[in-house]
DRENPATI-946108 format. One record per residue (C-alpha): residue in one letter; x, y, z. Coordinates in steps of 0.02 Angstrom, whole numbers. Layout:
N
+------+--------+--------+--------+
: code :     xx :     yy :     zz :
+------+--------+--------+--------+
:    A :      X :      Y :      Z :
...
+------+--------+--------+--------+
END
This chain:
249
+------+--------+--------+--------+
: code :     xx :     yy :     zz :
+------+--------+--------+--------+
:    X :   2922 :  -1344 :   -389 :
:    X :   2812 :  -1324 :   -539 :
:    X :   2700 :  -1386 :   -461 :
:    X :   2685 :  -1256 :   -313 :
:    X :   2681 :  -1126 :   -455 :
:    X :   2540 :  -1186 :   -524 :
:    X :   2456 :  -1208 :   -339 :
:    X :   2489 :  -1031 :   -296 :
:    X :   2438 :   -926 :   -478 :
:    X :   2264 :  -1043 :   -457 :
:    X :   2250 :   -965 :   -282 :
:    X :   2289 :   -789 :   -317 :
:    X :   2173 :   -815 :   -480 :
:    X :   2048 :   -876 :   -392 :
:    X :   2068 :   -733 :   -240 :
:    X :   2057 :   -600 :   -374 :
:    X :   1885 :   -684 :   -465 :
:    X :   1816 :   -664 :   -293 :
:    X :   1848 :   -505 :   -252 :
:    X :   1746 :   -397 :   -381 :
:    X :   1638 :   -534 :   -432 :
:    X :   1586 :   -605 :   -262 :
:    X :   1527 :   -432 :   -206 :
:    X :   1431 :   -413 :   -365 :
:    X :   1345 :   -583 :   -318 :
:    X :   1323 :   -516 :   -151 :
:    X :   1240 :   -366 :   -226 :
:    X :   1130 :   -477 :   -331 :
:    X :   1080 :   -555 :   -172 :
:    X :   1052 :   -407 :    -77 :
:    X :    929 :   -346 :   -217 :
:    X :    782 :   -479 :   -153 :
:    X :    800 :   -442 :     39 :
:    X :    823 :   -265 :     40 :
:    X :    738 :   -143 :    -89 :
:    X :    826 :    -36 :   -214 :
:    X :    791 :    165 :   -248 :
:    X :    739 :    104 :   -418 :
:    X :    608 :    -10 :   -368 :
:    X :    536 :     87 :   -240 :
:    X :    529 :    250 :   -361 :
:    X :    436 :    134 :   -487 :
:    X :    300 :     92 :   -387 :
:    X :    292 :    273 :   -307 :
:    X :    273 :    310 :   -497 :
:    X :    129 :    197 :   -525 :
:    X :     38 :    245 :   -366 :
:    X :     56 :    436 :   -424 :
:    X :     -3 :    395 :   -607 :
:    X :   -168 :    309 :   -551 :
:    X :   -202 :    418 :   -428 :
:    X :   -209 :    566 :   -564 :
:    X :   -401 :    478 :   -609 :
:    X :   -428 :    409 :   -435 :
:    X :   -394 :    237 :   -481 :
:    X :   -378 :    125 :   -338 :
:    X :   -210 :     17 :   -335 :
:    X :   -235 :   -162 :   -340 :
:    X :    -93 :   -272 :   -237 :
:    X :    -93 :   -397 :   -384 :
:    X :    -69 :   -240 :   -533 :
:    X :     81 :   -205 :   -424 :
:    X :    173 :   -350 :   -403 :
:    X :    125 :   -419 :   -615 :
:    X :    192 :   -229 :   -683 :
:    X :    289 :   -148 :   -548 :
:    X :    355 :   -266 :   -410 :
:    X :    388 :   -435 :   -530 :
:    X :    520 :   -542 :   -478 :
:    X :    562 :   -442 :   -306 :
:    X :    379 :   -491 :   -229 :
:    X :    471 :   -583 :    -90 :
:    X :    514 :   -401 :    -27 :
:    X :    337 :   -333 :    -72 :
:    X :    312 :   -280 :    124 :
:    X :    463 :   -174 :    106 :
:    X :    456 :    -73 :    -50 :
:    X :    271 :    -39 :      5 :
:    X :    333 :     22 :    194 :
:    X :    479 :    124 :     82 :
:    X :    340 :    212 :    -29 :
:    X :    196 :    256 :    100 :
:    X :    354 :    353 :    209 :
:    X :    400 :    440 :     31 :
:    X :    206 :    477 :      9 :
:    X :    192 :    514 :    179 :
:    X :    374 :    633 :    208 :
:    X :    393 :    724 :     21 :
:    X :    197 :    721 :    -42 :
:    X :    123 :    757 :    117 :
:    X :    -14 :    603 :     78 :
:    X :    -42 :    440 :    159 :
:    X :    -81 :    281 :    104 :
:    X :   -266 :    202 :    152 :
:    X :   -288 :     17 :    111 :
:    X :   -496 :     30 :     74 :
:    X :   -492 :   -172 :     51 :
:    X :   -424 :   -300 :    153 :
:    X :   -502 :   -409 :     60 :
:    X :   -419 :   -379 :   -128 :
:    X :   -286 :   -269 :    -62 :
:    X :   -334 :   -106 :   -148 :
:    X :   -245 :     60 :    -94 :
:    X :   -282 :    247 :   -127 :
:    X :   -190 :    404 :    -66 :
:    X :   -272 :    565 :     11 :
:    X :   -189 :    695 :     69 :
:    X :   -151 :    717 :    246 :
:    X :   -203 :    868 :    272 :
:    X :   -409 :    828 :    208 :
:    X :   -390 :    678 :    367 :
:    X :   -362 :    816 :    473 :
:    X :   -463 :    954 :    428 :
:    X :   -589 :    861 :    324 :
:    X :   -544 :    973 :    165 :
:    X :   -596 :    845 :     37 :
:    X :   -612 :    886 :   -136 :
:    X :   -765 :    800 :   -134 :
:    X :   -873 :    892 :     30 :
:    X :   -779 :   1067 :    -39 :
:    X :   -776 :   1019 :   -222 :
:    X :   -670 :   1134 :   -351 :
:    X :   -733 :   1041 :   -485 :
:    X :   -870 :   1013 :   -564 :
:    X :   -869 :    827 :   -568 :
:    X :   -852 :    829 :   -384 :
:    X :  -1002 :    924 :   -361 :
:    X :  -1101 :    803 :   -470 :
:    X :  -1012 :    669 :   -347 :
:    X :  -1069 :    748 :   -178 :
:    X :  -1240 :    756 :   -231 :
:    X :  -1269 :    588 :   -280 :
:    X :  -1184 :    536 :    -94 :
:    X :  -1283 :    670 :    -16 :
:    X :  -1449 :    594 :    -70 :
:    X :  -1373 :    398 :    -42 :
:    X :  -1324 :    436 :    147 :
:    X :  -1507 :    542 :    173 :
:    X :  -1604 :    383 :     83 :
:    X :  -1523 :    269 :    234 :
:    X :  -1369 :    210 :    119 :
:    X :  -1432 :    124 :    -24 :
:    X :  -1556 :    217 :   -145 :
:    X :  -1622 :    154 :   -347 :
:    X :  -1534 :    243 :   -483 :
:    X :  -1697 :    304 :   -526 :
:    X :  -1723 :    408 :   -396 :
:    X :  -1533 :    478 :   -419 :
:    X :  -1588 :    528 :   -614 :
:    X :  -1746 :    616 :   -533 :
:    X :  -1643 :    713 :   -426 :
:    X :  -1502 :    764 :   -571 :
:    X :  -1640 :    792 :   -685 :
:    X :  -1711 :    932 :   -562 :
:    X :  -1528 :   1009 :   -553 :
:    X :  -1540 :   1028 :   -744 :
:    X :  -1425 :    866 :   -770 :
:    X :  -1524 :    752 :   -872 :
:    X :  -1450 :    558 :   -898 :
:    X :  -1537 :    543 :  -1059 :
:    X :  -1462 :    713 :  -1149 :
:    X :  -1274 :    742 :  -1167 :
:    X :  -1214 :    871 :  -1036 :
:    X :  -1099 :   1013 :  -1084 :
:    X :  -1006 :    990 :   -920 :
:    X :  -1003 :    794 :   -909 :
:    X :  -1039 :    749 :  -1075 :
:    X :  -1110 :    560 :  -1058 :
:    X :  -1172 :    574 :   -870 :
:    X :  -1243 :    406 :   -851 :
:    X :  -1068 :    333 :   -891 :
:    X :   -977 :    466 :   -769 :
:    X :  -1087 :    401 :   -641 :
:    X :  -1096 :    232 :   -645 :
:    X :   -936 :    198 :   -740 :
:    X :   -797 :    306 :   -673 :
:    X :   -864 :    345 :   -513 :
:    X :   -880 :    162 :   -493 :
:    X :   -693 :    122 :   -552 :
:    X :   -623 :    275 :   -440 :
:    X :   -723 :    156 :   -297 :
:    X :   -837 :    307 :   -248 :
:    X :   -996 :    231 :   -292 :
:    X :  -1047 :     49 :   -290 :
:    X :  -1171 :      4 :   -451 :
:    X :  -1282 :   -154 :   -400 :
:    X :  -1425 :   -252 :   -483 :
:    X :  -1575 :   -281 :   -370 :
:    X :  -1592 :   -446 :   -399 :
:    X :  -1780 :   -528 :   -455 :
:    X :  -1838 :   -369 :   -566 :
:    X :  -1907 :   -376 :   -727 :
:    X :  -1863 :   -252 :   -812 :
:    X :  -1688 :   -237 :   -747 :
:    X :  -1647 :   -111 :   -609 :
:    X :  -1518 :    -39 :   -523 :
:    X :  -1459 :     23 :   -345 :
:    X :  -1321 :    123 :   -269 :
:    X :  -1217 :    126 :   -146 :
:    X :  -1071 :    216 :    -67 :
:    X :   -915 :    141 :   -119 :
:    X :   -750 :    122 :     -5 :
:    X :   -655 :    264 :    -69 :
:    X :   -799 :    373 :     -8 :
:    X :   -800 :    297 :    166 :
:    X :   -650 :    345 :    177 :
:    X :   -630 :    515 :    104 :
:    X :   -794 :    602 :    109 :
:    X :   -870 :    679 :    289 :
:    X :  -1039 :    638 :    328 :
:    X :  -1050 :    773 :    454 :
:    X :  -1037 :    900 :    343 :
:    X :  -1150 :    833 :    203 :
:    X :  -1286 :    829 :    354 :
:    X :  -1228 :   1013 :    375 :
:    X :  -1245 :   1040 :    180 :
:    X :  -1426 :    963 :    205 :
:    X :  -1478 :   1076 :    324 :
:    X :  -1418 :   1227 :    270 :
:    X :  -1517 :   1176 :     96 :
:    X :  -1666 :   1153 :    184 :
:    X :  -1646 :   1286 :    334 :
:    X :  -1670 :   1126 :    443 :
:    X :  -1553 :   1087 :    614 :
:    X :  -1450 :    902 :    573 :
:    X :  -1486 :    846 :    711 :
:    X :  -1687 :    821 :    648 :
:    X :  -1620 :    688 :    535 :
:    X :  -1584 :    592 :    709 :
:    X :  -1520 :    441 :    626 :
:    X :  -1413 :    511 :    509 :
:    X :  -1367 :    656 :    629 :
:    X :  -1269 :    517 :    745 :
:    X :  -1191 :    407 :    595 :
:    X :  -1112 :    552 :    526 :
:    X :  -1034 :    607 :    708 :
:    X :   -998 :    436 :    743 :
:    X :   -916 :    392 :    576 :
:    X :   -817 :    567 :    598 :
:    X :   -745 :    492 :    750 :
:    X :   -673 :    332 :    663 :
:    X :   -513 :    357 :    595 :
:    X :   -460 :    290 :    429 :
:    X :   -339 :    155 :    442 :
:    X :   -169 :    167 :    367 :
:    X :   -111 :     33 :    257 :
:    X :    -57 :   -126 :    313 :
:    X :     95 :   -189 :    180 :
:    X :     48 :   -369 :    150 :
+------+--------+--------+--------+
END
């Protein structure tokens, strides 16, 4: 009899541990297949934060400060975030490298109309930008950083004298315009002393419109586009391509 006591106060104990505390272990589960608001607002958070100095988000910063322990539902969060971005922000994610998983945002609306900040600059920065990308894509896409101080220098912008605008314009240029991925910096390799090329970077492939530097071009030099032949049918077949959205791997 005692016995049957004891038998049925260790079942009903043990029914009422596993109501309450079995769904919190449930919950616990749940957490690492299926992302939380929390997790998703954090990296929404750190997307928005970089973005404020055009810092390309690296796959790897994500998952070591925002993601952590929940990287087995990295896919997720990420598809969770780009249809925040994309639904309250109006912008879309753009994965600019497969290859190290980087990610901006740009804003839906510039994809569309091709209202970049950067070929209708408010800034001044920007206008120091679409310069230096103007000359790149008329030079064939690579030019020495020579002839990009030549052409500053006859806008008034001298690398070697501390700008009121830009303050230290050498490092604007090939420091932060490098880190926001706009410009690529390289050595030429085999010269003595050392020198420099650049590039445009991915960001820029992505954001800025070739057609209407080309238009900038000739409206500077009262010249029709199309007389820059080459250049006249990369920039219309470049306009064509459109960015790719970002693949959540």
């Amino acid at each position: 009899m005692t016995q049957r006591k004891r038998t049925s106060q260790s079942s009903s104990q043990s029914k009422r541990t596993s109501g309450p505390a079995a769904t919190q272990e449930e919950d616990d589960d749940q957490t690492f297949t299926q992302p939380s608001t929390t997790q998703t607002a954090e990296v929404v958070q750190f997307f928005l934060v970089k973005d404020q100095k055009k810092i390309p988000v690296r796959r790897a910063d994500l998952v070591k400060h925002v993601v952590k322990e929940y990287r087995n539902i990295y896919p997720e969060i990420m598809k969770r975030a780009a249809r925040i971005f994309d639904q309250v922000f109006g912008l879309k994610m753009i994965e600019i490298d497969a290859k190290n998983h980087m990610y901006i945002l740009i804003n839906k609306l510039e994809t569309v109309e091709g209202a970049s900040p950067i070929t209708n600059p408010t800034n001044p920065k920007m206008g120091l930008l679409f310069v230096i990308l103007s000359v790149i894509f008329m030079k064939g896409g690579v030019v020495g950083e020579n002839v990009i101080w030549k052409t500053l220098k006859n806008l008034k912008v001298d690398v070697g004298e501390k700008h009121e605008e830009f303050g230290d314009v050498k490092k604007v240029v090939t420091d932060e315009f490098v880190r926001q991925r706009y410009l690529e910096y390289a050595r030429i390799p085999h010269t003595e002393p050392i020198e420099h090329e650049f590039h445009w970077g991915q960001r820029a492939e992505v954001e800025v419109s070739k057609s209407k530097i080309l238009a900038f071009m000739g409206e500077l030099h009262e010249q029709d586009p199309q007389s820059w032949s080459q250049q006249y049918q990369e920039a219309h077949s470049s306009s064509s391509t459109q960015p790719s959205t970002s693949s959540q791997r």
